[in-house]
C-alpha positions as a printed NumPy array, in Angstrom:
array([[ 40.814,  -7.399,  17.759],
       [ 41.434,  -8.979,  14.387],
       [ 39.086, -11.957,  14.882],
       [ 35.878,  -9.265,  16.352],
       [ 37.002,  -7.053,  13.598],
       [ 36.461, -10.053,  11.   ],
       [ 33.376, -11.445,  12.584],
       [ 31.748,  -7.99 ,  12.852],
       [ 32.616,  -6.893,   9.069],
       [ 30.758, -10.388,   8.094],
       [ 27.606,  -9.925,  10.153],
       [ 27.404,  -6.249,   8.613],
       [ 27.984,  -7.955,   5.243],
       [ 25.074, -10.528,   5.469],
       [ 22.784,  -7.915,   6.846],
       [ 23.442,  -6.14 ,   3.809],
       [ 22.893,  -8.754,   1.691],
       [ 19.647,  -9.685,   3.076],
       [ 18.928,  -5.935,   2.505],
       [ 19.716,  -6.253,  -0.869],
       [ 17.637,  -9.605,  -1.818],
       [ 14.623,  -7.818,   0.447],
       [ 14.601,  -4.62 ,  -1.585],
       [ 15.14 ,  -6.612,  -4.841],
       [ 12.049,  -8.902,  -4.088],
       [  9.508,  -6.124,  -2.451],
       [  9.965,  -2.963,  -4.04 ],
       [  9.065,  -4.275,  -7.082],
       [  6.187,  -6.341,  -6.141],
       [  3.739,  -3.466,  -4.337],
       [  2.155,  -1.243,  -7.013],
       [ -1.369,  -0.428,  -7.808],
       [ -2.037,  -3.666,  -9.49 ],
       [ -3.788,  -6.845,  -7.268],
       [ -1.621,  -9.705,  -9.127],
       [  0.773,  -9.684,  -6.356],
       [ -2.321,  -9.534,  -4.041],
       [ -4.087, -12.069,  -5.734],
       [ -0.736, -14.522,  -6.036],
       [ -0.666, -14.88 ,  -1.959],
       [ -4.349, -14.527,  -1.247],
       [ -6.496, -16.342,  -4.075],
       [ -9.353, -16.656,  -1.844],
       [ -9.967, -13.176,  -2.221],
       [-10.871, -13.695,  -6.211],
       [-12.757, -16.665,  -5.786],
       [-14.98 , -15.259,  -2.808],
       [-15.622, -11.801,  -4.454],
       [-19.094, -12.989,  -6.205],
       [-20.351, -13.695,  -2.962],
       [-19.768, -10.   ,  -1.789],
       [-21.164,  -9.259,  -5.521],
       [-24.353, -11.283,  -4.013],
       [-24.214,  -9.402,  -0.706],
       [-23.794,  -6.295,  -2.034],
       [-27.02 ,  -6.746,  -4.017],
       [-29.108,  -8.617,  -1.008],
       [-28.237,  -5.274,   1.089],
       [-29.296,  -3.102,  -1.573],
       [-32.415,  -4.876,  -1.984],
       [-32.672,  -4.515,   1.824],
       [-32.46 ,  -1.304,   2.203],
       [-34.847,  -0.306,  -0.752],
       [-37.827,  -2.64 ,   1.016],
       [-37.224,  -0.973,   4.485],
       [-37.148,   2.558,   3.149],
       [-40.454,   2.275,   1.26 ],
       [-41.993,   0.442,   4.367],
       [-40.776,   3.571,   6.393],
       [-42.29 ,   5.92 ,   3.638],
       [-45.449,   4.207,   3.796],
       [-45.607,   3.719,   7.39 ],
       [-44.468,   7.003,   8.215],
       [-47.119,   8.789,   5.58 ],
       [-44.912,  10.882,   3.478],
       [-43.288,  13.275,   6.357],
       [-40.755,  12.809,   8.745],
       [-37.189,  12.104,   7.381],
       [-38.152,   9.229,   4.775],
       [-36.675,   8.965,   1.418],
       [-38.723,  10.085,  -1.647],
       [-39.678,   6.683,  -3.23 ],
       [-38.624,   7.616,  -6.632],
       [-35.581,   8.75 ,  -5.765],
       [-34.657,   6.211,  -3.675],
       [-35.981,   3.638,  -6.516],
       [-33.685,   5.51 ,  -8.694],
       [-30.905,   5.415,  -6.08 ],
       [-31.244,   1.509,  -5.686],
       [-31.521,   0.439,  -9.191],
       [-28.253,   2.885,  -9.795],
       [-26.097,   1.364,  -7.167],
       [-27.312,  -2.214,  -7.596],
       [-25.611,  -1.719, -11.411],
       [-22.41 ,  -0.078,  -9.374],
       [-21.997,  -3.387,  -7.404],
       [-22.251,  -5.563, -10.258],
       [-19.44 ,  -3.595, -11.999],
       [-17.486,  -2.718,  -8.804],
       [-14.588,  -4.561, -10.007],
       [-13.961,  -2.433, -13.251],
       [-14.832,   0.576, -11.167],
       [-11.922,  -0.102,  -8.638],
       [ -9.133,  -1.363, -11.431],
       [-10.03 ,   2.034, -13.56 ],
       [ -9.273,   3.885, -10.048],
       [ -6.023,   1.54 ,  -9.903],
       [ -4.937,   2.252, -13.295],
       [ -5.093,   5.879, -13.046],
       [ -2.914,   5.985,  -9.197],
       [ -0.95 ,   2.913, -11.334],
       [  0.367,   5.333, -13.551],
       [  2.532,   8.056, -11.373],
       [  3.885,   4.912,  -9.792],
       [  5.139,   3.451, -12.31 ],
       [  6.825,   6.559, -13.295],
       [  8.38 ,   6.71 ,  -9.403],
       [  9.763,   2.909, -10.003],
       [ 10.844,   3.116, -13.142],
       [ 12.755,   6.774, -12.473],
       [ 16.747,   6.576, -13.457],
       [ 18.524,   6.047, -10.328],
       [ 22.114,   5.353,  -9.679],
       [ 22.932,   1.653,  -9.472],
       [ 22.78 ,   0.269,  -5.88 ],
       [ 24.396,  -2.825,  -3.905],
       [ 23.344,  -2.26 ,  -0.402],
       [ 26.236,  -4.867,   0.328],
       [ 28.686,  -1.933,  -0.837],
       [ 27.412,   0.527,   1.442],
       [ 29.156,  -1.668,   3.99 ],
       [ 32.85 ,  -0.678,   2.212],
       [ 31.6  ,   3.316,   2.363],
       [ 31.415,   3.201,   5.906],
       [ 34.758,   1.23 ,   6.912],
       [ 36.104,   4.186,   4.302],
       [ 34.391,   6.877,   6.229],
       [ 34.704,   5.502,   9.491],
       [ 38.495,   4.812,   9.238],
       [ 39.539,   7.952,   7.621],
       [ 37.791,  10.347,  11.046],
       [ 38.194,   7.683,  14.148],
       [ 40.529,   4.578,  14.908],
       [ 40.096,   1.701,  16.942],
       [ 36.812,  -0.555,  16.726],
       [ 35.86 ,   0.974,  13.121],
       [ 33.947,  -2.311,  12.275],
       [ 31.656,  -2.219,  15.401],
       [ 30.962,   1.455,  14.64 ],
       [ 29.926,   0.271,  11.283],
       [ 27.808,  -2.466,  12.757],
       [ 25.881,  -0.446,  14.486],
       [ 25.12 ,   2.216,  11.632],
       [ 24.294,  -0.418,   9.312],
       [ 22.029,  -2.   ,  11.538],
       [ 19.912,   1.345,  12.175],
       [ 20.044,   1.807,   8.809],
       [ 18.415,  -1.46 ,   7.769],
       [ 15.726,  -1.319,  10.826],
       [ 14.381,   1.797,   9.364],
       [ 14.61 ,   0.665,   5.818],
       [ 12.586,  -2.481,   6.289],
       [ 10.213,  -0.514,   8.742],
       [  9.708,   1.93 ,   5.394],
       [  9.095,  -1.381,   3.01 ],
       [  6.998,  -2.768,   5.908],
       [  4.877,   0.066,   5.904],
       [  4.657,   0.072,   2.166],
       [  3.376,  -3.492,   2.267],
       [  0.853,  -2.877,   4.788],
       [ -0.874,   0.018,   2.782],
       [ -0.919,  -2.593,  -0.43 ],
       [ -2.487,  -5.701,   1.522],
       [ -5.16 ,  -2.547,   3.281],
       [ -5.5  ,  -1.365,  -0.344],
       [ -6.331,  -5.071,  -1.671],
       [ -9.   ,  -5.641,   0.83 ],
       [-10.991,  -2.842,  -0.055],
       [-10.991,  -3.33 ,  -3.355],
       [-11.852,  -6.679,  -2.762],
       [-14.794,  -5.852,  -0.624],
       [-15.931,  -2.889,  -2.41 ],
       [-19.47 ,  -4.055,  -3.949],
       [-20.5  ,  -4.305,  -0.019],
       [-19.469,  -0.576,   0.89 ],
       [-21.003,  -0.038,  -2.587],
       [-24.106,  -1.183,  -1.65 ],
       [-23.932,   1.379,   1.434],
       [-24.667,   4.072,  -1.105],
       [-28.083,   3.025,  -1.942],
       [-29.636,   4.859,   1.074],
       [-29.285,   8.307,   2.537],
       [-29.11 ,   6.767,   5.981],
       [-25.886,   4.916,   4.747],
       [-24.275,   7.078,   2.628],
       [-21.662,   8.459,   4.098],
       [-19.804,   4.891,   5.024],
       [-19.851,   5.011,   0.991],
       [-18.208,   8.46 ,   1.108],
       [-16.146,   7.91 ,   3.493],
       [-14.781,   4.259,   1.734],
       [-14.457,   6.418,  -1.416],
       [-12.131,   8.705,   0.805],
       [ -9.988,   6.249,   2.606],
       [ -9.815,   4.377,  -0.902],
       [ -7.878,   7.76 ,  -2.377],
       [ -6.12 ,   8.473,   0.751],
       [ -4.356,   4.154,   0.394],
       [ -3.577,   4.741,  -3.266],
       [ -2.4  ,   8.425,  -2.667],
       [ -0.183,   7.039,   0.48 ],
       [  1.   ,   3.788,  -1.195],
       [  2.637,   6.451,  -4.043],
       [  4.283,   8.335,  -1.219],
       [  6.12 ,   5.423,   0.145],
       [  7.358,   4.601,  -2.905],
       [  8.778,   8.145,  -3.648],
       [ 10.004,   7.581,   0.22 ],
       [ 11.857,   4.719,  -1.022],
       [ 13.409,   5.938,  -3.994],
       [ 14.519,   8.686,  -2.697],
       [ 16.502,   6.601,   0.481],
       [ 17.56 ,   4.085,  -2.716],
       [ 19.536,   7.586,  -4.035],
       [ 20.955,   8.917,  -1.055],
       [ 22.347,   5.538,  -0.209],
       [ 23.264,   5.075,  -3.877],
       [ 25.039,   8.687,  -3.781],
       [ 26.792,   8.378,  -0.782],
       [ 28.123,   5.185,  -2.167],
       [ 29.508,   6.569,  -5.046],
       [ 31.051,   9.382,  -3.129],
       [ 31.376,   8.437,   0.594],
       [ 34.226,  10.983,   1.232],
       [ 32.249,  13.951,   0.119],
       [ 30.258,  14.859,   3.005]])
């Protein structure tokens, strides 16, 4: 058993080490800020006049079809009073165009509490030590294949952990296509008939920002139980 033993203890050593260089390199990385965004998918910046453009072409759009259905219709019916909707247009044409700062003020104020969530005191962690907690654990309550038992934990452990960073990066490429593309939902504003896509954008927009905070808190607070039960494996 001593050659399984050692070729079990080093697989459960490298997967914690690629643990370690994951959750080093990601955790870090996903925040309320599109630079990380922006580093992997440049397109996105360089495209976003033409859904400026777009935005502004719907806008116009939906202005010229409204008044033709006020007009046509003869002022009852469910068409939109033209001064309002003139109003309306003009308003959300001038949204569009500053979309951008819009969506980074929105950023900058969910930015904030997660900043404060990353940069929270936590004890120092080497997932590659959590390895060493469980052979101590393990060997003190059961004998025999103690490695293999560790093995096992350690891989459950790191399935769950990269499905929780997985998750996290998911929400943060979701979040930087909408802001990305938010002059065209913008533009869905302009008209009654429309408005609640814009609504519901605004909604979904709060909801990614509000979620992308939770995972972090998730995964600080997994970084201190593993980072506690390090320090003291034998107390449990």
């Amino acid at each position: 058993m001593g050659i399984l033993d050692g070729i079990v203890e080093w697989i459960a050593e490298q997967v914690m080490y690629g643990l370690d260089l994951i959750n080093a390199s990601v955790l870090g990385a996903l925040g309320c800020d599109m630079d990380v965004f922006l580093r992997y998918f440049p397109a996105a910046e360089t495209m976003y006049d033409i859904f400026v453009a777009l935005s502004i072409g719907l806008i116009l759009l939906l202005w010229v079809w409204n008044l033709f259905k006020n007009f046509g219709i003869g002022g009852g019916g469910e068409a939109e009073d033209p001064v309002k909707l003139s109003i309306r247009s003009v308003l959300f044409i001038a949204l569009a165009c500053y979309a951008d700062q819009i969506v980074d003020m929105a950023l900058d104020i969910g930015g904030t509490p997660y900043n404060w969530i990353l940069t929270s005191a936590l004890p120092n962690l080497r997932f590659a030590d959590f390895n060493s907690a469980l052979l101590t654990i393990i060997g003190v309550c059961a004998n025999g294949a103690v490695a293999l038992i560790v093995l096992i934990l350690l891989l459950i452990l790191a399935w769950n952990y990269l499905k929780l960073l997985f998750e996290a990066a998911e929400r943060y490429v979701l979040l930087g296509v909408m802001v990305f593309t938010a002059p065209v939902v913008f533009a869905m504003g302009a008209s009654q008939a429309t408005s609640n896509i814009f609504k519901s954008w605004c909604r979904m927009f709060a909801g990614q920002i509000f979620l992308l905070l939770m995972n972090a808190w998730c995964l600080r607070l997994f970084v201190g139980m593993v980072g506690a039960f390090i320090a003291n494996p034998l107390s449990l």
